[in-house]
C-alpha positions as CSV (number, residue, x, y, z in Angstrom):
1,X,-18.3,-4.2,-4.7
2,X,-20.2,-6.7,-3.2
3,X,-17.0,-8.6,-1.6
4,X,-18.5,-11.1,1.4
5,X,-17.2,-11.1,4.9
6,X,-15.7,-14.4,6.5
7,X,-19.2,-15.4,6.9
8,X,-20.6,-15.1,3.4
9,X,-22.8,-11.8,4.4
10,X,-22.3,-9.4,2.3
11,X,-22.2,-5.8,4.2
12,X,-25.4,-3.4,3.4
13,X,-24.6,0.2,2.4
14,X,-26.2,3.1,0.4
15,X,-24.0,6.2,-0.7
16,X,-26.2,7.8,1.6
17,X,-25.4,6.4,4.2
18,X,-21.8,8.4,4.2
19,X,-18.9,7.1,4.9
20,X,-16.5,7.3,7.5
21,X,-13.0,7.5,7.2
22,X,-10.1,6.4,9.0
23,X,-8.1,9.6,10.6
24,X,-4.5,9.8,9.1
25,X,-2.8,8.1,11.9
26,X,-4.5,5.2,12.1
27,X,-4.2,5.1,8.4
28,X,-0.7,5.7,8.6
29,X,-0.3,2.2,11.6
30,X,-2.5,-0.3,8.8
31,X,-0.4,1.2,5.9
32,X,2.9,0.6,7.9
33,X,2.1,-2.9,8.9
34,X,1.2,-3.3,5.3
35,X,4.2,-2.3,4.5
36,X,6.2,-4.8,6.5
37,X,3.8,-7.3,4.8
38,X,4.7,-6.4,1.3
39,X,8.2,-6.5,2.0
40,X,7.5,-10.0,3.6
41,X,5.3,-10.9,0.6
42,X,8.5,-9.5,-2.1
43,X,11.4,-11.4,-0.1
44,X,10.1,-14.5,1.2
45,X,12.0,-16.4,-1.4
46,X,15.1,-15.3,-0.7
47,X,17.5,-17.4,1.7
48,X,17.3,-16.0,5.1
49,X,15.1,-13.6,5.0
50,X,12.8,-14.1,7.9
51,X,16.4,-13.4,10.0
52,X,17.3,-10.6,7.8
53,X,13.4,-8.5,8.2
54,X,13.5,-9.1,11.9
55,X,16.4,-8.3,12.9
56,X,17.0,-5.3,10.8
57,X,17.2,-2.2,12.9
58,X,16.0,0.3,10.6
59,X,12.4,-1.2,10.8
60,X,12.5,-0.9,14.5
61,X,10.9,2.7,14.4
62,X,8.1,1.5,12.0
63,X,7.0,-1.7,14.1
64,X,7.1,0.6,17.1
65,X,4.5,2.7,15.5
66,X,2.5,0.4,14.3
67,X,1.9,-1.7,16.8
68,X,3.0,0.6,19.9
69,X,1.4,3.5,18.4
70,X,4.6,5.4,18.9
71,X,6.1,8.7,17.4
72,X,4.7,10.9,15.3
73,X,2.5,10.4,12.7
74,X,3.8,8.6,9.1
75,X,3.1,10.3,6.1
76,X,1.9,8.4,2.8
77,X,0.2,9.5,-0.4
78,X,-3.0,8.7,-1.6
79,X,-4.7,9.4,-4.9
80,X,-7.1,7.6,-6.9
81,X,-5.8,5.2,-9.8
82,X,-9.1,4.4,-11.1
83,X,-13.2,4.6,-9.6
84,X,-14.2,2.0,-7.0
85,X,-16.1,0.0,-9.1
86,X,-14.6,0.2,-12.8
87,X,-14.8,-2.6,-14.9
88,X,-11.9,-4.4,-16.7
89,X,-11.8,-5.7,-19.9
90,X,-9.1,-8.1,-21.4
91,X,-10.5,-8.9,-24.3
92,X,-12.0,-12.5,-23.1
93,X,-13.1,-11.4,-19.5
94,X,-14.3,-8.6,-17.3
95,X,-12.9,-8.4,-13.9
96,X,-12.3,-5.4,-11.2
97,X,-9.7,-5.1,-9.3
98,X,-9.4,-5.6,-5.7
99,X,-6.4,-4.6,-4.6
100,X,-2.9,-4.3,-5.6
101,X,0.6,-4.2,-4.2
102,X,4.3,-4.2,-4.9
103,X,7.7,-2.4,-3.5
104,X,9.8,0.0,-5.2
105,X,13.3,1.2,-4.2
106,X,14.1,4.4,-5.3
107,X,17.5,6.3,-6.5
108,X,18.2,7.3,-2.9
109,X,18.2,3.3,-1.7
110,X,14.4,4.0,0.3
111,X,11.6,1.2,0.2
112,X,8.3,2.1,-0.2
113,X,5.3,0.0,0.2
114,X,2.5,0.5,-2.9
115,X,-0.9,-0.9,-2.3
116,X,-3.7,0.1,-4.5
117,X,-7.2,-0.9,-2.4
118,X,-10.7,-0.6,-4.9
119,X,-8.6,1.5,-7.0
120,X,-7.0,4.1,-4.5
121,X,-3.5,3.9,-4.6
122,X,-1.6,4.4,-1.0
123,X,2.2,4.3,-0.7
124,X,4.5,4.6,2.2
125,X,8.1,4.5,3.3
126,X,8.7,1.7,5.6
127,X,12.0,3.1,6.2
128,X,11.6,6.3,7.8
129,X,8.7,9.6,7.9
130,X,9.8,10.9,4.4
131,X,7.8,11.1,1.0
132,X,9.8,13.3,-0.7
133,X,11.9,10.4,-2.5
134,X,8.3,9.0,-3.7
135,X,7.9,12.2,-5.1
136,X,10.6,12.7,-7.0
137,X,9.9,9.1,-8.0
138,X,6.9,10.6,-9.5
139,X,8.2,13.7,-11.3
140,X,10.6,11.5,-13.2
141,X,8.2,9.3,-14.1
142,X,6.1,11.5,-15.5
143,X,2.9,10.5,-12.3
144,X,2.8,7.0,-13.4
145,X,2.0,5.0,-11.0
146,X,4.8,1.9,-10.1
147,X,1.9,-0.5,-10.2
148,X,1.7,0.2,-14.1
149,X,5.5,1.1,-15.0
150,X,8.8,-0.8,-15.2
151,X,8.5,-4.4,-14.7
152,X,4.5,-4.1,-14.5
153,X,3.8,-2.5,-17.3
């Protein structure tokens, strides 16, 4: 997508060169601290809240794995919203879309963490190793994805 580096430099690669991917735990630590990110990035305008995201317990396991590399391994999802390099058009302008992000709480009072990165969309619970509440999130919303439903639709 031709995105520059800090530099400028824009990175050289061929589809034949292959690509490697991260394994699922290491995918799991960025997605986590992400996560803690997005919540951050959602409350940060509400009184208090730099006291009330660090001192609240039940993010204690997730910072441990993320930056202890602690416990097991924390499932997310991933599937594909839309290809890499698709091409948006409003009407006025084309544009692609780097990356996306917002927080949903579900029925069952669990915050997870949606990011979609050059159209793959990656959500995890920042409150505990379950998915199963982002999958029933799913089946009742017929697979729409929460970056295109609700209040961002």
């Amino acid at each position: 997508m031709q995105v520059p580096s800090k530099r400028g430099r824009v990175p050289a690669w061929n589809a034949s060169d292959g690509l490697d991917l991260p394994g699922k735990r290491l995918m799991g630590r960025f997605l986590g601290k992400v996560g803690l990110e997005v919540l951050v990035h959602k409350t940060q305008e509400v009184s208090s809240w730099n006291t009330e995201i660090v001192e609240q317990s039940a993010l204690d396991e997730l910072r441990r794995h993320v930056r202890f590399n602690e416990g097991e391994d924390w499932p997310f999802i991933a599937r594909t919203l839309h290809p890499v390099n698709e091409v948006f058009n409003d009407g006025t302008e084309s544009y692609e879309i780097l990356h996306e992000l917002d927080m949903i709480i579900t029925d069952y009072s669990e915050y997870y963490s949606v990011v979609s990165i050059f159209g793959v969309e990656l959500t995890l619970n920042i409150g505990g190793r379950t998915i199963e509440g982002f999958e029933q999130w799913l089946a009742t919303n017929n697979g729409a994805s929460p970056l295109y439903t609700g209040k961002n639709a």
